[in-house]
C-alpha positions as CSV (number, residue, x, y, z in Angstrom):
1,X,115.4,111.9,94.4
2,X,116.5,113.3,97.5
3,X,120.3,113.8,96.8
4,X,122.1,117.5,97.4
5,X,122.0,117.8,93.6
6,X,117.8,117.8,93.5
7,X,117.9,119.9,96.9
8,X,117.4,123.3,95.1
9,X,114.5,121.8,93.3
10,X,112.7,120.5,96.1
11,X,113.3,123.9,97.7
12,X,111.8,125.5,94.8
13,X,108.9,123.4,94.8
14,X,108.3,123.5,98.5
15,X,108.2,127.2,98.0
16,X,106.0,127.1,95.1
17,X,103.1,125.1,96.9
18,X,104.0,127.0,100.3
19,X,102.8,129.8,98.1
20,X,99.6,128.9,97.1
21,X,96.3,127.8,99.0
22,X,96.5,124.0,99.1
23,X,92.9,122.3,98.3
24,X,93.8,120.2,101.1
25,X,93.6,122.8,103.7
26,X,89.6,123.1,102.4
27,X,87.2,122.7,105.2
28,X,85.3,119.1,104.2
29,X,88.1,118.0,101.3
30,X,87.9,114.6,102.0
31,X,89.4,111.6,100.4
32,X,86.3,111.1,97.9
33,X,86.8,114.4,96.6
34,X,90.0,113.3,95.0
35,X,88.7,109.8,94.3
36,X,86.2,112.0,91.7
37,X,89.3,113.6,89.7
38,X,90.6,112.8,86.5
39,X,93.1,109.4,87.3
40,X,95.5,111.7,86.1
41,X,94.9,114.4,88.6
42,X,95.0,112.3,91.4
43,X,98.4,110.3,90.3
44,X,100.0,114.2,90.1
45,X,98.1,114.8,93.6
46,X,99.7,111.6,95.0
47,X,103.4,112.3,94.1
48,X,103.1,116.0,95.5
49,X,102.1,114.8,98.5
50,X,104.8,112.0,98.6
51,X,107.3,114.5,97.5
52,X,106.5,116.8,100.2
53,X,106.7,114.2,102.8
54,X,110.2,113.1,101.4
55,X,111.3,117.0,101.8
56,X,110.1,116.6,105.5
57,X,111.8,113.9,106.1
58,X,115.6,115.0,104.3
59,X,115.3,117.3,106.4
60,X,114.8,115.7,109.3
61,X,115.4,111.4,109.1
62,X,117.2,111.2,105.8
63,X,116.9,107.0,106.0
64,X,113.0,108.0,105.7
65,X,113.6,110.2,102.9
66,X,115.8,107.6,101.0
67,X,113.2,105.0,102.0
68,X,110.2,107.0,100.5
69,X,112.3,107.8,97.6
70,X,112.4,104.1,97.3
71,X,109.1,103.0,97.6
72,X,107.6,105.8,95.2
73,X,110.1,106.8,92.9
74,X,112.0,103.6,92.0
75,X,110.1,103.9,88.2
76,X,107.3,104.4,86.6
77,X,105.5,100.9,87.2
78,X,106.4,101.1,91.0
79,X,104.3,104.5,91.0
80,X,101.6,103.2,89.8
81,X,101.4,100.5,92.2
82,X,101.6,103.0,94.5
83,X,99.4,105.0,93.2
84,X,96.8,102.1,93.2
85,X,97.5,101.4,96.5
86,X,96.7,104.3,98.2
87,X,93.9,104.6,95.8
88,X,92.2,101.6,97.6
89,X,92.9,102.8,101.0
90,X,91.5,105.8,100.1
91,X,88.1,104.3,98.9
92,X,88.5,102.2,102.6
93,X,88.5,105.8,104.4
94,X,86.5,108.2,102.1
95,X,85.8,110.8,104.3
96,X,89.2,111.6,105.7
97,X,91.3,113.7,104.6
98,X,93.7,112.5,101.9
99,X,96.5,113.9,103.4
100,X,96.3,112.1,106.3
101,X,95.4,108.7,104.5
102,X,98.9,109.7,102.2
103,X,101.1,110.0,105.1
104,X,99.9,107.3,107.1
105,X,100.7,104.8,103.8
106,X,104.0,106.6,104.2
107,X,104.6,106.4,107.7
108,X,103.6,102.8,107.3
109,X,105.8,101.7,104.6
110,X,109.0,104.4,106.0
111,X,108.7,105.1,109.5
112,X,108.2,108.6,111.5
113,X,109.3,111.6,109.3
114,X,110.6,113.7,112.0
């Protein structure tokens, strides 16, 4: 997902959600908050914020990058694994942000980012 052909459309992305208010930077969004969307919402929710950490890290530790690429993009049925799984950790920590809860699944499964 990562590759130099997909770079100008993680750039464009990047700046498309650099240019709007993120709901995450909300004072009090917590992970509940998202655990009472839609399942749809919060699946698109997850891989923006997996996608974002896997522009972080290309351009900073492109072995995390190609490992988060990995463990969330692989295909459809590995997404929704993943999906579920940081579903439950969210329901664990419900009052954190969900952010935080994404990247440390992340940081967990693929190392530091930068």
């Amino acid at each position: 997902m990562f590759t130099p052909k997909h770079t100008p459309a993680a750039i464009l992305i990047a700046a498309l959600l650099a240019g709007y208010p993120q709901t995450s930077f909300a004072e009090g969004f917590t992970g509940s908050d998202v655990l009472k969307w839609k399942k749809s919402s919060q699946e698109s929710y997850f891989r923006t914020s997996v996608s974002m950490a896997g522009v972080i890290a290309s351009q900073n530790r492109n072995e995390a990058a190609q490992c988060i690429d990995r463990w969330y993009f692989m295909d459809t049925g590995t997404q929704q694994k993943r999906a579920n799984h940081i579903r439950d950790i969210m329901k664990q920590y419900p009052d954190h942000n969900p952010q935080a809860v994404i990247f440390a699944i992340i940081r967990k499964a693929c190392g530091r980012l930068f």
